[in-house]
C-alpha positions as a LaTeX table, in Angstrom:
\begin{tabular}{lrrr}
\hline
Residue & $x$ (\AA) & $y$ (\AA) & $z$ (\AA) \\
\hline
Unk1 & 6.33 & $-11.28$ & 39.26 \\
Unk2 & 7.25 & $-7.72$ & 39.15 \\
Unk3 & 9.73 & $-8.41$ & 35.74 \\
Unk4 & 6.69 & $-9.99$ & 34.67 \\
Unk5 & 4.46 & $-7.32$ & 34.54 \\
Unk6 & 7.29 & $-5.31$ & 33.56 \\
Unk7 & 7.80 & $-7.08$ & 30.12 \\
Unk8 & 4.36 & $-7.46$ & 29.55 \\
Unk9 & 3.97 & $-3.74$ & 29.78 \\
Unk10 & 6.25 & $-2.97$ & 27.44 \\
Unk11 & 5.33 & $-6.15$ & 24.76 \\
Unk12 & 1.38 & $-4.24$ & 24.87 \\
Unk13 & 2.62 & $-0.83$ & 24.09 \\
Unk14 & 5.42 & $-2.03$ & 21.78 \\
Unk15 & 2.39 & $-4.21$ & 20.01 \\
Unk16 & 0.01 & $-1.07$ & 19.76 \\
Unk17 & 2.53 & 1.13 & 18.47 \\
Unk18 & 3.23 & $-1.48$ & 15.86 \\
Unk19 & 0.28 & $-0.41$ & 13.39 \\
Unk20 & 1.15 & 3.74 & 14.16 \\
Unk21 & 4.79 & 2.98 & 12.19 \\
Unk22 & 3.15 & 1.24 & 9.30 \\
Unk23 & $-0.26$ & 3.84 & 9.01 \\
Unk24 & 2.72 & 6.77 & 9.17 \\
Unk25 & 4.72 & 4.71 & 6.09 \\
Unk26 & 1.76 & 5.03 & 4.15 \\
Unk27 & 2.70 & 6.92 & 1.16 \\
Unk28 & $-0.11$ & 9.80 & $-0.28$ \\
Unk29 & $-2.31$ & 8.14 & $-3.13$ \\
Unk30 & $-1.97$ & 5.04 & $-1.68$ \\
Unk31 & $-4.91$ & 4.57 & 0.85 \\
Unk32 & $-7.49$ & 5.31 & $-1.82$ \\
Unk33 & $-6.40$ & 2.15 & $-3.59$ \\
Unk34 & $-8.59$ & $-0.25$ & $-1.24$ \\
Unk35 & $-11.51$ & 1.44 & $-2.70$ \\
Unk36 & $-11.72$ & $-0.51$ & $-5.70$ \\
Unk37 & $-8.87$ & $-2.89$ & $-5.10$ \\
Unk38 & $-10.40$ & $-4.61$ & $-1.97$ \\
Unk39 & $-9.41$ & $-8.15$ & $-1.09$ \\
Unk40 & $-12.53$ & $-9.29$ & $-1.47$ \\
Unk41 & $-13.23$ & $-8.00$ & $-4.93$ \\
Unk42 & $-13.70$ & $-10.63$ & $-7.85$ \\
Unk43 & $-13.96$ & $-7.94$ & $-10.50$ \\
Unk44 & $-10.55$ & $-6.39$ & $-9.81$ \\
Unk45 & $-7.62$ & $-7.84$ & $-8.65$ \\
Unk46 & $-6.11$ & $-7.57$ & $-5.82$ \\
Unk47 & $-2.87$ & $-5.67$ & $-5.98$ \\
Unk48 & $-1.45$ & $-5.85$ & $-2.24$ \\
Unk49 & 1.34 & $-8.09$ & $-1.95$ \\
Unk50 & 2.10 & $-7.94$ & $-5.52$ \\
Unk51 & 5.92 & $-7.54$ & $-6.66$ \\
Unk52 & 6.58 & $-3.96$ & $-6.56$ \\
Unk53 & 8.52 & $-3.75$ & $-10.02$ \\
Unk54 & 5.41 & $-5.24$ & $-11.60$ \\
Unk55 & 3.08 & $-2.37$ & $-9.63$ \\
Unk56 & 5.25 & 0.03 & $-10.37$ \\
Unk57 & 5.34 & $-0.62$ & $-14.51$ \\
Unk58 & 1.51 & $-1.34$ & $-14.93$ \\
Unk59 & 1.02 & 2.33 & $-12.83$ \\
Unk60 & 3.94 & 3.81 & $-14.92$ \\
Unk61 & 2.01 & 1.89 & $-18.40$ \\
Unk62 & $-1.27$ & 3.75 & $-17.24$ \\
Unk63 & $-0.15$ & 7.25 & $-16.90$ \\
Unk64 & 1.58 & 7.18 & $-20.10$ \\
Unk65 & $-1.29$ & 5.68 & $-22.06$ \\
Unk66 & 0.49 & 2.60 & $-23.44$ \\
Unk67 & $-2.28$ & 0.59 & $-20.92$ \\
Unk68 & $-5.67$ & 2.23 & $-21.56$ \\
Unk69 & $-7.98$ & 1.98 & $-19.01$ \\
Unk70 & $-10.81$ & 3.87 & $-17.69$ \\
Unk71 & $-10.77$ & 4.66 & $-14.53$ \\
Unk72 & $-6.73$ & 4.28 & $-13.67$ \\
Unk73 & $-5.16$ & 6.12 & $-16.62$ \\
Unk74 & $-6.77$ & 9.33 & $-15.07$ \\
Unk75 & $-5.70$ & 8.15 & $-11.60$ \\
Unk76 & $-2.13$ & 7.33 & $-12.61$ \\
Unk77 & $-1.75$ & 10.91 & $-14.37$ \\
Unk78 & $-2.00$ & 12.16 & $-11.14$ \\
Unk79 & 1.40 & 10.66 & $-9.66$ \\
Unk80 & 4.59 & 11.55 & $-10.00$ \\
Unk81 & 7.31 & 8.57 & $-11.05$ \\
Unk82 & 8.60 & 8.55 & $-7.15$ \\
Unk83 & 5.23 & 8.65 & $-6.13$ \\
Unk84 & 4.02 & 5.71 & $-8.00$ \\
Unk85 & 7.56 & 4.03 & $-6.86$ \\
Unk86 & 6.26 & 4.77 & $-3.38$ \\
Unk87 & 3.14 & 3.27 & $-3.95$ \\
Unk88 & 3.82 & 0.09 & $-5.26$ \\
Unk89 & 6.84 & $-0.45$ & $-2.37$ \\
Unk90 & 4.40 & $-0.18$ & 0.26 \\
Unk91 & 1.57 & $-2.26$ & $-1.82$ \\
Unk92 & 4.47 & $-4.82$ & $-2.32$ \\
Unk93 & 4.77 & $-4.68$ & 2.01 \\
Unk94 & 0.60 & $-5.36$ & 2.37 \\
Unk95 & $-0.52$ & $-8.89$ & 2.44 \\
\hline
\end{tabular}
């Protein structure tokens, strides 16, 4: 009984920690993404999940202009090229 409560210790604070690792992978820039790119949003798609080559050229085809957009051009300008790479690996992670 004693093992018991022993590996069920360990199995609840292994399982909280869980979400600590993956908030502290979270690369700068990319929690403000959710604002418009919810899950539930009809109007813009949802990018988590997505491949993270195909993130990482659409960001890379906003910030130099050759995708024109509105809102992300300006957003894009903001990241550097490893930034955006870190970006779109972690969107690629998110389901």
């Amino acid at each position: 009984m004693k093992a018991l409560r022993t590996s069920l210790a360990i199995g609840l604070i292994v399982a909280s920690a869980a979400p600590v690792r993956a908030a502290s992978a979270l690369p700068p820039g990319a929690a403000s993404c959710s604002g418009c790119h919810a899950a539930t949003s009809q109007a813009i798609p949802n990018i988590y999940g997505r491949d993270a080559d195909a993130t990482r050229s659409t960001l890379l085809a906003f910030r130099n202009g050759s995708m024109p957009a509105t809102v992300m051009t300006r957003i894009a300008k903001g990241f550097s090229e490893d930034e955006i790479g870190s970006i779109a690996a972690w969107l690629a992670t998110q389901k």
